[in-house]
C-alpha positions in Angstrom: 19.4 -27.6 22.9 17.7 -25.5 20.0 17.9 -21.7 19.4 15.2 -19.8 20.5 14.0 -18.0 17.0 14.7 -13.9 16.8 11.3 -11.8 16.5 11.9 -8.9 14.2 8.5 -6.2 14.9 8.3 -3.8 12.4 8.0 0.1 13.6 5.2 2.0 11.9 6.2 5.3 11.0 3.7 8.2 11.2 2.6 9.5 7.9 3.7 12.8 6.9 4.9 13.1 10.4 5.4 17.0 11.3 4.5 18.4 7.9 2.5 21.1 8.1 1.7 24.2 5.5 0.8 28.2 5.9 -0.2 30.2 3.5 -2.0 33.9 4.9 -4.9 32.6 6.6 -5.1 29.1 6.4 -2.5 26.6 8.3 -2.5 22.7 7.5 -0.8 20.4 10.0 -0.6 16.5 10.0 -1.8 15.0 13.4 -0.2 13.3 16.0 -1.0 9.4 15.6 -4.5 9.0 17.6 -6.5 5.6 18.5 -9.7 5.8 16.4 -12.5 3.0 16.9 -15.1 2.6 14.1 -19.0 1.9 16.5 -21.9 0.6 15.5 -24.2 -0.5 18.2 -27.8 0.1 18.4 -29.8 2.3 20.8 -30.3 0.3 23.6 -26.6 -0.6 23.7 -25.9 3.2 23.7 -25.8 3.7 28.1 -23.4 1.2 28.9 -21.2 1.9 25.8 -21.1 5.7 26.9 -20.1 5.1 30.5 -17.0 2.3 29.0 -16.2 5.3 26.9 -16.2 7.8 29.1 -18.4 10.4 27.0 -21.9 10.5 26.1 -22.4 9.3 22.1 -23.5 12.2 20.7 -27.5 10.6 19.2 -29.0 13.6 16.6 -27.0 14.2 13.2 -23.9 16.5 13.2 -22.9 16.3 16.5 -19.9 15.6 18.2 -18.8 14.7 22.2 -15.5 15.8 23.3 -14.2 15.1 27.4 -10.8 15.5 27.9 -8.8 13.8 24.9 -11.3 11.9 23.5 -14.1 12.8 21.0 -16.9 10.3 19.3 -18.6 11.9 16.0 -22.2 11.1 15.0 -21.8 9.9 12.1 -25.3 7.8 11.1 -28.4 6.5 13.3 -26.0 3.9 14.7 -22.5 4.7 13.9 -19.8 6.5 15.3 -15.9 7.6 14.9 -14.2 7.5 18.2 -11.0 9.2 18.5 -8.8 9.5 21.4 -5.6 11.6 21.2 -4.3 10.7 24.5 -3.0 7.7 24.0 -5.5 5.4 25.6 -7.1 3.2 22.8 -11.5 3.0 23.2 -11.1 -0.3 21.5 -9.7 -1.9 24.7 -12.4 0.3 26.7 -15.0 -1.6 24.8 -13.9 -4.9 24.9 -15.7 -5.6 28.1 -19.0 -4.3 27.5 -21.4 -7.0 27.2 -23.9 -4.6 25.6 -24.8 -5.5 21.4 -22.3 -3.7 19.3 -19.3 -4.0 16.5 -15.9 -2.1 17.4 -13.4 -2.0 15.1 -9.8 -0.1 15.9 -9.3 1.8 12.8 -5.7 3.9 14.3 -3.6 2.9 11.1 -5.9 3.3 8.9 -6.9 7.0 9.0 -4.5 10.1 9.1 -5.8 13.5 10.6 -5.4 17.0 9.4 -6.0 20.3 10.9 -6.8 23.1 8.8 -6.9 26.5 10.7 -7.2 29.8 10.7 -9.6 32.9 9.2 -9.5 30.8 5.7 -10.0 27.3 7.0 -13.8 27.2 5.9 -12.6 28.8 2.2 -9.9 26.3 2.2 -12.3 23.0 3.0 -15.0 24.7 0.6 -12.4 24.3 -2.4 -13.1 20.7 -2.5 -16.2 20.3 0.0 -19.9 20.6 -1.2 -21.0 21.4 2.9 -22.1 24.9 3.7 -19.4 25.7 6.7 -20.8 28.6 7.7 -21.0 28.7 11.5 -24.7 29.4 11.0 -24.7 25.8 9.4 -21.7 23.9 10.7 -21.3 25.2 13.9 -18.7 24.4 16.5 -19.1 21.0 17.2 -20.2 20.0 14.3 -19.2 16.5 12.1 -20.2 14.8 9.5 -19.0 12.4 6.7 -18.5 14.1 3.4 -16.1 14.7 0.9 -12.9 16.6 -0.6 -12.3 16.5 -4.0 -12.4 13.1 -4.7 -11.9 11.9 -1.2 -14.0 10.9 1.5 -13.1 12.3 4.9 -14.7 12.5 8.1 -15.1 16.8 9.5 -15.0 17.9 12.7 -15.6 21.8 13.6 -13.5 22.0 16.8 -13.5 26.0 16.9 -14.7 28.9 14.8 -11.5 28.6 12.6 -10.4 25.1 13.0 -11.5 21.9 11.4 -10.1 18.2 11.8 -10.2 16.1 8.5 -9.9 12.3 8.7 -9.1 10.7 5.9 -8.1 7.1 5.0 -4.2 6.5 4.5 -4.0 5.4 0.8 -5.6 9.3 0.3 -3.8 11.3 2.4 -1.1 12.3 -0.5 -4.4 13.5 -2.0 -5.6 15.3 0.4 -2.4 16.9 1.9 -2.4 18.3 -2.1 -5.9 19.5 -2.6 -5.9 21.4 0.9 -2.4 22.8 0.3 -3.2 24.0 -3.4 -7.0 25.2 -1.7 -4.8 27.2 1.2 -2.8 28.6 -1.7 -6.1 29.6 -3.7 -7.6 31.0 -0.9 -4.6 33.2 0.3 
């Protein structure tokens, strides 16, 4: 009678897990893991997409959706991030729509950031061309842009608090830059 053959999984570890800087008036803190979904689908797709989701996808530039713990980000005519940090994966929640669209489950390959406090904006602004003024970025706000020499994606999820999403192979990068910008701004 043969063996039956030993699986070995592999565990991913959480980048940066629980590292998080202060400096007086900016705070940076690696997220918690989150599923993330890169959509493209086009308008007439956009109803029954919305109600799989749970959400509306946001349509005009800049804007953003949140219900409960799960947010989608304009991010183009036809494109959108969709993060969920709850722990249910939208991937899965789009798998049965029959609707025209491309989902991709981008959860290992983008790291989130918060940057907080009175200095947040001055600390993204180091590295980020975007006026953040409320006036201009308002809560609510995304968009794709850049930091330095890294694109992220940046969601305004209160006066003094952004998310950054950035891909993995930059996150040393960026962790950096916004630590030495908190620094700077202090």
């Amino acid at each position: 009678m043969a063996k039956a053959a030993k699986i070995a999984t592999a565990a991913r570890s959480p980048i940066f897990a629980g590292r998080e800087f202060s400096a007086d008036g900016a705070k940076i803190a690696v997220l918690a893991p989150s599923h993330r979904l890169a959509l493209r689908a086009p308008e007439k797709s956009l109803a029954a997409l919305s109600k799989a989701l749970g959400l509306k996808l946001p349509a005009s530039p800049k804007s953003s959706v949140t219900k409960g713990s799960r947010s989608a980000l304009w991010l183009g005519p036809d494109e959108w991030l969709v993060i969920d940090d709850g722990g249910k994966d939208p991937l899965e929640d789009c798998a049965r729509v029959k609707v025209l669209h491309s989902a991709v489950g981008v959860s290992h390959r983008n790291v989130g950031l918060s940057v907080t406090g009175p200095r947040a904006a001055e600390t993204l602004n180091a590295g980020c061309p975007q006026d953040l003024s409320l006036a201009a970025f308002p809560v609510g706000a995304c968009s794709r842009t850049i930091l330095g020499k890294a694109e992220i994606v940046l969601l305004r999820n209160a006066e003094d608090s952004f998310r950054v999403e950035c891909w993995r192979s930059f996150s040393d990068y960026v962790l950096a830059f916004l630590t030495d910008a908190a620094t700077d701004a202090a």
